[in-house]
C-alpha positions as CSV (number, residue, x, y, z in Angstrom):
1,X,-48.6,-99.8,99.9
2,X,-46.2,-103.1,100.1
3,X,-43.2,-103.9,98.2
4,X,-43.7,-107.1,96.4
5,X,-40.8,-109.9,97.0
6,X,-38.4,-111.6,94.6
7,X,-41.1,-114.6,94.5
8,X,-43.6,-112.4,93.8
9,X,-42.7,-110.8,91.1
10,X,-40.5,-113.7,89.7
11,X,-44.3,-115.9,89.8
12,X,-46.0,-113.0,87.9
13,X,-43.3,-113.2,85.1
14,X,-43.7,-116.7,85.3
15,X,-47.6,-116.4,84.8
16,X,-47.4,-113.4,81.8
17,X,-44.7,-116.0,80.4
18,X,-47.0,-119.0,80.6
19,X,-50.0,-116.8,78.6
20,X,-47.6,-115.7,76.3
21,X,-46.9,-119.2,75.1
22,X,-51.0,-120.5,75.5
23,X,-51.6,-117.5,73.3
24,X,-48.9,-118.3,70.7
25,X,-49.9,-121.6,70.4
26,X,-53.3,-121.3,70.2
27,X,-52.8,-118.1,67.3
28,X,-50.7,-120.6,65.5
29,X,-53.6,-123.5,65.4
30,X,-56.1,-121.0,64.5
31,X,-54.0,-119.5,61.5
32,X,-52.9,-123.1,60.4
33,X,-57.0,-124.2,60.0
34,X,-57.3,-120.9,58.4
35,X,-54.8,-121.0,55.6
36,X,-54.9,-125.1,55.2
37,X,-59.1,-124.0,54.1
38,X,-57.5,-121.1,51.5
39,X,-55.0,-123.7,50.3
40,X,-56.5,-125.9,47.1
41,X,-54.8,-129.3,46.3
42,X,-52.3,-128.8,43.4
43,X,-52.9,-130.0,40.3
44,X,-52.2,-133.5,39.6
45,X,-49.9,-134.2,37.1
46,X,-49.9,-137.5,35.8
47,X,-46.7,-139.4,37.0
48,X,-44.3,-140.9,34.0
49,X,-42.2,-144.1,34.9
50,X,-39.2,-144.3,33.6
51,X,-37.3,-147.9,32.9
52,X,-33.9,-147.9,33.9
53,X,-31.8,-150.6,32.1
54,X,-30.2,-152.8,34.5
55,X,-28.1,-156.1,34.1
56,X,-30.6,-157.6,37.1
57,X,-34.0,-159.4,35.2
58,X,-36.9,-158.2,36.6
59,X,-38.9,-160.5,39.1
60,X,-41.9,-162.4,37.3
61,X,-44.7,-163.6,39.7
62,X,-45.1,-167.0,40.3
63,X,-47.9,-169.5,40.4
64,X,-47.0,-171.1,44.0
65,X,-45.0,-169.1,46.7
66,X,-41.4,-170.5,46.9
67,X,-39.2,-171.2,50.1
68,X,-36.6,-168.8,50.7
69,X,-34.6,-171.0,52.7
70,X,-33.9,-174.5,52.2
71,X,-35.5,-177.1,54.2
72,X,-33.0,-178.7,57.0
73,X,-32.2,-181.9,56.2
74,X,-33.6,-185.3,57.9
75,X,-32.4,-186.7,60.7
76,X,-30.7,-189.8,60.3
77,X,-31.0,-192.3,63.4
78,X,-27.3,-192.7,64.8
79,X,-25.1,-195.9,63.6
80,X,-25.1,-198.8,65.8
81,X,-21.6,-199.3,67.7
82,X,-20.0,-202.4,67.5
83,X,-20.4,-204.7,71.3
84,X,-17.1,-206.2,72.3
């Protein structure tokens, strides 16, 4: 019977290591589909809004959209300069 070497038995942990994980993970996607099936939606209670007074007006809609920036102004054709 052999001894096995360092790399040997440093590439079998390595390998029960790497199934250790694969199994972990695939337990924990299994059990997620499993309870996210037993879970029902909550109940939905209706949802109150609340004003809060404010000193800003509320926005009111507008029949045409509106320029946020001013439009640059026209370019004016340079003065002539005076010929000696």
């Amino acid at each position: 019977m052999t001894r096995r070497t360092a790399k040997q038995r440093q590439q079998i942990l390595l390998w029960i290591l790497s199934l250790l994980i694969v199994l972990s993970m695939v337990f924990s996607f299994v059990a997620s589909l499993t309870w996210s099936r037993q879970r029902q939606p909550p109940e939905q209670e209706p949802q109150v809004t609340v004003v809060i007074p404010t000193w800003t007006p509320t926005p009111q809609p507008t029949d045409e959209p509106q320029a946020v920036t001013p439009a640059p102004p026209k370019a004016q054709p340079p003065e002539p300069t005076p010929e000696s």
